[in-house]
Every structure is written in structure tokens, then in C-alpha cells.
C-alpha positions as CSV (number, residue, x, y, z in Angstrom):
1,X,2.8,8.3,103.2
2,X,2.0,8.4,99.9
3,X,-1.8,9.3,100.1
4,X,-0.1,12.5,102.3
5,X,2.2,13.1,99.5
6,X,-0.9,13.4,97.0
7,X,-2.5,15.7,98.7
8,X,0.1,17.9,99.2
9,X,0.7,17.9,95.3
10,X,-2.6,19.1,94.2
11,X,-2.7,22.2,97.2
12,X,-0.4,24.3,95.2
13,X,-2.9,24.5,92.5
14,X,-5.6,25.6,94.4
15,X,-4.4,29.5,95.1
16,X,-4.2,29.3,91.2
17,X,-7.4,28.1,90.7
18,X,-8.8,30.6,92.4
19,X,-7.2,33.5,91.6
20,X,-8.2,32.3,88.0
21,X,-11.6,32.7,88.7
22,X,-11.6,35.6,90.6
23,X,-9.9,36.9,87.3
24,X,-13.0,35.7,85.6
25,X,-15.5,37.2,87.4
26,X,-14.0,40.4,87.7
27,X,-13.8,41.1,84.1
28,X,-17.4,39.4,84.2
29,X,-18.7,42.0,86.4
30,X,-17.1,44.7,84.4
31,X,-18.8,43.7,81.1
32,X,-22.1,43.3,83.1
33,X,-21.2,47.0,85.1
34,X,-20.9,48.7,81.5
35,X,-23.6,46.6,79.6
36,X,-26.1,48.3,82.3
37,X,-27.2,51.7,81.4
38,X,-26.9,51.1,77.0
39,X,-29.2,48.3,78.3
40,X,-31.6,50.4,80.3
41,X,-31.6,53.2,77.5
42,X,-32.6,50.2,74.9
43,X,-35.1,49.0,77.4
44,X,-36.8,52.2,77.4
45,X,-36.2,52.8,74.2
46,X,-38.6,49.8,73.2
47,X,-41.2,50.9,75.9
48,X,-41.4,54.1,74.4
49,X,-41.9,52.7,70.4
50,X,-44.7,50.0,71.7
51,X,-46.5,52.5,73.4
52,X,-46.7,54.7,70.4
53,X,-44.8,57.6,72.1
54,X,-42.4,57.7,69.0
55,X,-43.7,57.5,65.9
56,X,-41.9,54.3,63.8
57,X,-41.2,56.5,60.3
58,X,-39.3,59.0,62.6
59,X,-37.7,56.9,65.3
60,X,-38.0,52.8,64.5
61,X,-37.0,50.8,67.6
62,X,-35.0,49.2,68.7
63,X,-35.9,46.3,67.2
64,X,-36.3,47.1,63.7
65,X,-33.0,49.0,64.1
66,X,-31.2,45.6,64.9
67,X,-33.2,44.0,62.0
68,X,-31.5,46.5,59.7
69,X,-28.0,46.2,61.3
70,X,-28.2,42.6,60.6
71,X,-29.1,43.1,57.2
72,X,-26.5,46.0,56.1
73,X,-24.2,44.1,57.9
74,X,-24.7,40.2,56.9
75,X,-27.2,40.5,54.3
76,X,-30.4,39.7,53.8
77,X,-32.6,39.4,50.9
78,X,-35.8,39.6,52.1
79,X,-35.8,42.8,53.9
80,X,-36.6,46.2,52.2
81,X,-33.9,48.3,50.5
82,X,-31.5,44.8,50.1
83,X,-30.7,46.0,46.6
84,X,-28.6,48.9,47.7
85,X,-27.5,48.2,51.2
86,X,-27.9,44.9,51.8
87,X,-24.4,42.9,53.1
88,X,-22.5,46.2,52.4
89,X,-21.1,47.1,55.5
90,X,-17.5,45.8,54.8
91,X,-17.3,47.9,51.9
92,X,-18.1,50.9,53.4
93,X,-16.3,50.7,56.3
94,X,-13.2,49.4,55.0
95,X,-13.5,52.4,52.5
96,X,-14.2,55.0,55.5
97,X,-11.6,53.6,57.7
98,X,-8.4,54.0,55.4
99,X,-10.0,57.3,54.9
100,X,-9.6,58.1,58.8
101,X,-6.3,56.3,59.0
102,X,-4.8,58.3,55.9
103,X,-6.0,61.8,57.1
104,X,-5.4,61.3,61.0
105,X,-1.4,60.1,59.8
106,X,-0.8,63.0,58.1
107,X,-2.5,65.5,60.9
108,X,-0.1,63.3,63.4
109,X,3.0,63.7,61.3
110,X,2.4,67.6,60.8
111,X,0.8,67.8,64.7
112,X,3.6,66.8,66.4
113,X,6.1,68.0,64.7
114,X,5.3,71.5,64.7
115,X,3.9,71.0,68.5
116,X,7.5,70.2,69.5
117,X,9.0,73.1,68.2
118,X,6.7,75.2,69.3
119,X,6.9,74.0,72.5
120,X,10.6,74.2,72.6
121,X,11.1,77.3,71.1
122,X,9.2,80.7,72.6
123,X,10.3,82.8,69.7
124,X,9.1,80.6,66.8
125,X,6.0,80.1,68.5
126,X,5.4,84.4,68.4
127,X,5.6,84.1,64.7
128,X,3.3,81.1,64.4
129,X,0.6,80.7,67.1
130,X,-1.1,83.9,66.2
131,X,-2.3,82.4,63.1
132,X,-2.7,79.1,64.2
133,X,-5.3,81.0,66.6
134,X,-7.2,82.6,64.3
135,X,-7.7,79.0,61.9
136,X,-8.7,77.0,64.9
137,X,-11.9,78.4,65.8
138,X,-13.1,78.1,62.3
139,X,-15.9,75.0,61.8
140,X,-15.4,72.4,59.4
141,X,-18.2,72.8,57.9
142,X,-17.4,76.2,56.5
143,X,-14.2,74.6,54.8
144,X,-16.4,72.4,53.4
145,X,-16.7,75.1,50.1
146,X,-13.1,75.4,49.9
147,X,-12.3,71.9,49.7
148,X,-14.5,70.9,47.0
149,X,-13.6,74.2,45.3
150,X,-9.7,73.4,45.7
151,X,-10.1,69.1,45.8
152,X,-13.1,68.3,44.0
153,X,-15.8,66.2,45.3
154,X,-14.5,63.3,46.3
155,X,-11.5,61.5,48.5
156,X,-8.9,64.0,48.7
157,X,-11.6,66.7,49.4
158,X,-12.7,64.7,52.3
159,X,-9.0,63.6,53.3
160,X,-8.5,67.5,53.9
161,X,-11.0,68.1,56.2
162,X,-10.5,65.0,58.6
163,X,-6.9,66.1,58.5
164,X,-8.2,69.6,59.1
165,X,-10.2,68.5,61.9
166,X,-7.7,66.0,63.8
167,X,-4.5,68.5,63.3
168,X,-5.2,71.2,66.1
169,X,-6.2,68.8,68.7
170,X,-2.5,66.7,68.2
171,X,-1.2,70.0,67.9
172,X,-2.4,72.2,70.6
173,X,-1.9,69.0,73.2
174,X,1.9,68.4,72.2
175,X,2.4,71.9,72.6
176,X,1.0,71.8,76.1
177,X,3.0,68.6,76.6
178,X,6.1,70.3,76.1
179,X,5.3,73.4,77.8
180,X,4.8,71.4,81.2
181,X,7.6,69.2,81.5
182,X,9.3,69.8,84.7
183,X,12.8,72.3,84.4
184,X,14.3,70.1,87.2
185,X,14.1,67.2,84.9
186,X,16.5,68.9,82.5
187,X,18.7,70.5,84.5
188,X,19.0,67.1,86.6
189,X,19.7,65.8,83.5
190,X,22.3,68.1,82.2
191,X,24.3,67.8,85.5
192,X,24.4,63.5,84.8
193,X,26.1,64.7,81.9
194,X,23.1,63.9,79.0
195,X,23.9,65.9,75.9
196,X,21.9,68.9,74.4
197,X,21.0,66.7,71.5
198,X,19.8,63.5,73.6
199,X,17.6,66.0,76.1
200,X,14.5,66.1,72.9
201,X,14.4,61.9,73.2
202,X,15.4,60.6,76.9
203,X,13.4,63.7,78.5
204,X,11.1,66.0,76.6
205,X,9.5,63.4,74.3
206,X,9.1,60.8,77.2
207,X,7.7,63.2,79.4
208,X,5.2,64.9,76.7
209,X,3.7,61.6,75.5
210,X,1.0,61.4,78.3
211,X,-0.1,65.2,76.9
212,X,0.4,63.6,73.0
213,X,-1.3,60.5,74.0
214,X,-4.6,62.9,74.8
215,X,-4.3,64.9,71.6
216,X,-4.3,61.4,69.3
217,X,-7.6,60.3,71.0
218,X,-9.1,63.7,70.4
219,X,-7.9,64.3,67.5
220,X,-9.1,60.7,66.4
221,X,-13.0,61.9,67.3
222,X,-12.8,64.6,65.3
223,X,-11.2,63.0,62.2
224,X,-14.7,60.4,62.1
225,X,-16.5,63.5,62.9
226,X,-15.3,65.2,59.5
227,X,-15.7,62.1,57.8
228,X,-18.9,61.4,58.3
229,X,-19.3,65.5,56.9
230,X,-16.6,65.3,53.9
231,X,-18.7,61.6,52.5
232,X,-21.9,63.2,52.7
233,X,-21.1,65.6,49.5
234,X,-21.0,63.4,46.9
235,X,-18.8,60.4,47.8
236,X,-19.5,56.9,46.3
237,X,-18.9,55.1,49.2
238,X,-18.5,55.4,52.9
239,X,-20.5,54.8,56.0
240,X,-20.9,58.9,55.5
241,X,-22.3,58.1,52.0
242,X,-24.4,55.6,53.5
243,X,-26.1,58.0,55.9
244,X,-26.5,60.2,53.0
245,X,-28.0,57.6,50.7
246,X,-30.1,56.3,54.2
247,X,-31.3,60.4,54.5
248,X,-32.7,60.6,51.0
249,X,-34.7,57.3,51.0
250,X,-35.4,58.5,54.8
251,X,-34.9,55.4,56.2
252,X,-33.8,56.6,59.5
253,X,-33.7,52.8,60.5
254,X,-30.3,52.9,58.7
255,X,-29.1,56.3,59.7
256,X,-29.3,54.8,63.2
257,X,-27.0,51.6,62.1
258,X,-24.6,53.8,60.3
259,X,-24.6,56.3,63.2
260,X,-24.2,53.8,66.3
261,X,-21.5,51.3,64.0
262,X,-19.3,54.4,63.3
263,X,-19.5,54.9,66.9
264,X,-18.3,51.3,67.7
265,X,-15.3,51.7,65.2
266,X,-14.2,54.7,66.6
267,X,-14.1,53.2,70.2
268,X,-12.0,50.5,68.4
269,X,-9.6,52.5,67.1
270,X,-9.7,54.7,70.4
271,X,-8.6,51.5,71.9
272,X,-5.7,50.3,69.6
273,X,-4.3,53.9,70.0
274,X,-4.4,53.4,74.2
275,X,-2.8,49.6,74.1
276,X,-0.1,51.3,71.4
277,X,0.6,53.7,73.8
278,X,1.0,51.2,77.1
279,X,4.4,50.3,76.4
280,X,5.8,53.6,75.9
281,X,3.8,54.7,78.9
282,X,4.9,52.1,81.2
283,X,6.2,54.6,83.7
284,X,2.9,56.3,84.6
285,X,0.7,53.2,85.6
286,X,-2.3,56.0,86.8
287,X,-2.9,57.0,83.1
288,X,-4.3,53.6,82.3
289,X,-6.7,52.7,85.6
């Protein structure tokens, strides 16, 4: 009886066991499953610089790329250029970063709030999206003299542009977000008895945020985008400044770094804005398959 007994105590753990390691391997094979092709293009990459098909001073492979990472990243004396680059990665991205953060709040604090009420209100929006229209289409880069002219080289110049580039997105996408929030939803509402007042929080907002949610990660893409242009006029530090510095002293090795490490920080901050958004978007469980 009591041999029976133990082995009836350790089945329960089994289905847990299990389903633990089916966990495992899943997220296993979904590393592996996006690892693939960055690891076939790096592959062929490296094929293509033995070979002599790309010549090193104008594409370095992928090698001497990861040499260089290691050393703007970590440090290392002994390679070329340690003086000015060497270790001084957390500098410039910690410099670039509150640069993005700063810009993209203020784009998101402005965005949003004149997206709602020009979603919500037709005859504001006559007044207003006319000239909205005729700012959007024009690039950055021919801002670019009116900032320093108005700023200055330097951080506030480049705090206007990534604002200027990560305000329509947030805009135009909470406007839309309005715009196509079911009628029923409201009028259902206003016959449970919800007040005028409590319509903008318990059903507009709620039911724009999936529309919002798109315009932050846009708007996010294009705030690094108009970093990386507002650092490369004259500002001390950066990962912007950095390419600039890199482009002067050609050493496209580090271009490459700066290039593929901003790209890595803006996936991170891509991501943080999706897992902030989870919570409030608990209700649609298709926006985050």
C-alpha cells in the first residue's frame, strides 16, 4: 500500500513537467525560427567579403564589424581608433536615448491631445487639418535649416525635429482612432445611463487605444530616425555624432555598429511601449499574437 501511494504522489507532477518543457522548447524554436535569416544574411555576408566581392575599406565583414562592436562597446585598447571610440557606447547612447525619450513625450503629449479633439469634434478639425496637411508632407531634413537657425546647433535643435518627426504619426493615428469607434457603442452606452462626461474615458479612449497604440510605435521609428539626422550637425555626443565622427575618419566598420545598435535600441523601446500597452489592451487578445 504504501509503495502504491508513492506512486500516485509523484504522477501529478508529471503533466507539469511536461508542459514546462514544452514551454521551453517553444520559445526555443522561436528564438531559433527568428535567428534564421539575420543568420543566413551574415553567412553570406562573410562569403561575399572572403571572396573579395566587397572591397573591406567600403564594406568590412562581418567579422571586423563584430571586432569593432566589441570594442566601442566594452573597450579595447589595442584596436585602431580606441582613443576616440573605444568603451564609449554607454555614453552615447544613454545621451541619444533621453534625447528620443524627451522629444517622443512631448510629440505624445501634444499628439494625442489634439488627435482627440479632432476626432471628436468635425468643426474644429475644418479649421485645423488643412494646415496640419500642408506641414506633414514636408521632410525633416528641410527643417533641418530652421532649427539650427531658431535652436542653435545642439540639443534643443535636435529635440525639435524628433518631436517634429514623431508628432504626425501619434497624431494622424489617434485621430483615426476616434473616427472609427463604433456609434452603437455610445448610444448603447447612453441608454445604460453613462454620462456625457464619462463617454471620453469608459468608451472613446478605450476603444481608440489599439489605433494610438500604432501611432506610438510609428511615431517612435521616426523620432530615432530624426535623431540620428539632428546629431549629425554638430552635436558632441550621440550615437548620431558617432556616425558622423565614424563618416569623417571613414571607418564604415563603425558606421555599421552605430547603425545596427540603434536598430537594436529601437526594437527595445518598440517592445517596452507593446508590454506597456498589454494591460490596457487586455480586451483585444488578437492585437498581441
Amino acid at each position: 500500500m504504501q509503495v502504491e501511494h508513492g506512486v500516485n504522489a509523484s504522477a501529478p507532477s508529471a503533466p507539469g513537467q511536461v508542459t514546462f518543457l514544452h514551454s521551453i522548447f517553444l520559445r526555443a524554436g522561436l528564438v531559433l525560427h527568428a535567428l534564421a535569416l539575420p543568420a543566413v544574411l551574415i553567412l553570406v555576408w562573410q562569403l561575399a567579403a572572403v571572396s573579395g566581392y566587397l572591397p573591406p575599406r567600403m564594406m568590412p565583414s562581418p567579422v571586423k564589424v563584430a571586432e569593432t562592436a566589441f570594442d566601442f562597446v566594452l573597450g579595447n585598447s589595442d584596436s585602431p581608433g580606441a582613443y576616440a571610440f573605444s568603451g564609449s557606447f554607454i555614453k552615447h547612447a544613454w545621451v541619444s536615448t533621453l534625447r528620443v525619450a524627451q522629444g517622443f513625450l512631448l510629440a505624445v503629449l501634444a499628439g494625442v491631445s489634439l488627435g482627440l479633439v479632432l476626432g471628436m469634434s468635425r468643426t474644429i478639425e475644418r479649421f485645423v487639418d488643412p494646415i496640419l496637411q500642408v506641414i506633414r508632407p514636408i521632410p525633416i531634413t528641410a527643417w533641418l535649416p530652421l532649427s539650427i537657425m531658431w535652436f542653435g546647433l545642439g540639443h534643443r535643435a535636435t529635440l525639435f525635429l524628433i518631436f517634429l518627426g514623431a508628432f504626425f504619426p501619434v497624431l494622424i493615428n489617434t485621430v483615426t482612432g476616434v473616427k472609427l469607434v463604433d456609434r452603437r457603442l455610445i448610444e448603447a452606452a447612453e441608454m445604460l445611463g453613462t454620462r456625457r462626461r464619462q463617454l471620453f474615458h469608459r468608451i472613446l479612449l478605450p476603444a481608440a487605444l489599439p489605433s494610438i497604440l500604432a501611432g506610438l510605435r510609428i511615431g517612435l521609428g521616426f523620432a530615432w530616425v530624426c535623431l540620428v539626422v539632428g546629431e549629425m550637425t554638430g552635436v558632441g555626443t550621440g550615437l548620431g555624432s558617432a556616425i558622423a565622427d565614424a563618416r569623417e575618419l571613414f571607418r564604415v566598420d563603425l558606421i555599421i555598429v552605430c547603425m545596427l545598435l540603434i536598430g537594436l535600441i529601437g526594437y527595445t523601446s518598440d517592445r517596452l511601449i507593446v508590454y506597456s500597452f498589454r494591460r490596457a489592451l487586455r480586451w483585444s487578445p488578437t492585437l498581441f499574437r
